[in-house]
C-alpha positions as semicolon CSV with decimal commas, in nm:
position;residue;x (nm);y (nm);z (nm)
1;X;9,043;10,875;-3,417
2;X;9,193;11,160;-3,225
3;X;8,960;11,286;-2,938
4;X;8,997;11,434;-2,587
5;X;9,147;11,150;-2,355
6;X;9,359;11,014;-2,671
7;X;9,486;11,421;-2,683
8;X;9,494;11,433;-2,271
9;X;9,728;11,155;-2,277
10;X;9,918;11,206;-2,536
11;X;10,026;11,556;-2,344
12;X;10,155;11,400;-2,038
13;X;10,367;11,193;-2,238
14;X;10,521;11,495;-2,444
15;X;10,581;11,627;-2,083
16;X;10,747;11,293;-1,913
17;X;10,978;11,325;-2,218
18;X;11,027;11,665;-2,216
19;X;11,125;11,613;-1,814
20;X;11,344;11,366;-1,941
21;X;11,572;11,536;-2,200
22;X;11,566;11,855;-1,934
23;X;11,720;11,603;-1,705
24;X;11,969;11,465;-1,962
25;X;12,077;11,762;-2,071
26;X;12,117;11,923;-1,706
27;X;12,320;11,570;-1,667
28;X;12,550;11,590;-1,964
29;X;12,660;11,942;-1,901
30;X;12,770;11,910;-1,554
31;X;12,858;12,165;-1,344
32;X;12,711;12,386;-1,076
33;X;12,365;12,378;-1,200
34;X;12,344;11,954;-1,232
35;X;12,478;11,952;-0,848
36;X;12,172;12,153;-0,758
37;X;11,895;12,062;-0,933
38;X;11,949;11,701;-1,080
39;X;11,757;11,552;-0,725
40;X;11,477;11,797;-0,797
41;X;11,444;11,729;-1,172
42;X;11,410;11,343;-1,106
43;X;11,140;11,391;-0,878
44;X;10,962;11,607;-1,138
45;X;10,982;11,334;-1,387
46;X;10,881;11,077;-1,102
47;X;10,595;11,273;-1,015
48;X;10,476;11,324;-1,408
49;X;10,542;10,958;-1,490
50;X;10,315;10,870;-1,215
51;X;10,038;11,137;-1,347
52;X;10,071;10,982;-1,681
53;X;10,039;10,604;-1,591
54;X;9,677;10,739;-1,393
55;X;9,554;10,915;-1,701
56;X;9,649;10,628;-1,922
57;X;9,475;10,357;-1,665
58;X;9,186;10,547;-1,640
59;X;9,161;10,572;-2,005
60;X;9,181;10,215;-2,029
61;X;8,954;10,144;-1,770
62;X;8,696;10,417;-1,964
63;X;8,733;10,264;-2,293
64;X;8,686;9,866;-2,123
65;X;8,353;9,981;-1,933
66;X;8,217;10,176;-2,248
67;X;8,275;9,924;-2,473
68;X;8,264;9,591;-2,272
């Protein structure tokens, strides 16, 4: 049953991950560019993760109250 939190949440995971292999990929090549933007690409991950663990307790906390 796909609907609109199940879609919702399954976004901000697609992001985290996305976040993720930026940050990996920034890693593995090296260079100028990983020196300055490594620190800022972890915090963007940090700060999605975070987003995504709300959406997905709120979800759960939705579906528990709704169907008790």
């Amino acid at each position: 049953m796909i609907n609109f939190p199940n879609i919702i949440l399954f976004l901000s995971m697609v992001i985290v991950i996305i976040i993720l292999a930026w940050g990996l990929i920034t890693m593995a090549r090296g260079g100028e560019y990983n020196k300055s933007n490594s620190n800022l690409i972890m915090r963007y991950r940090i700060v999605f993760q975070a987003i995504a663990i709300i959406i997905f307790v709120t979800i759960l906390m939705i579906k528990r109250s709704n169907y008790g």
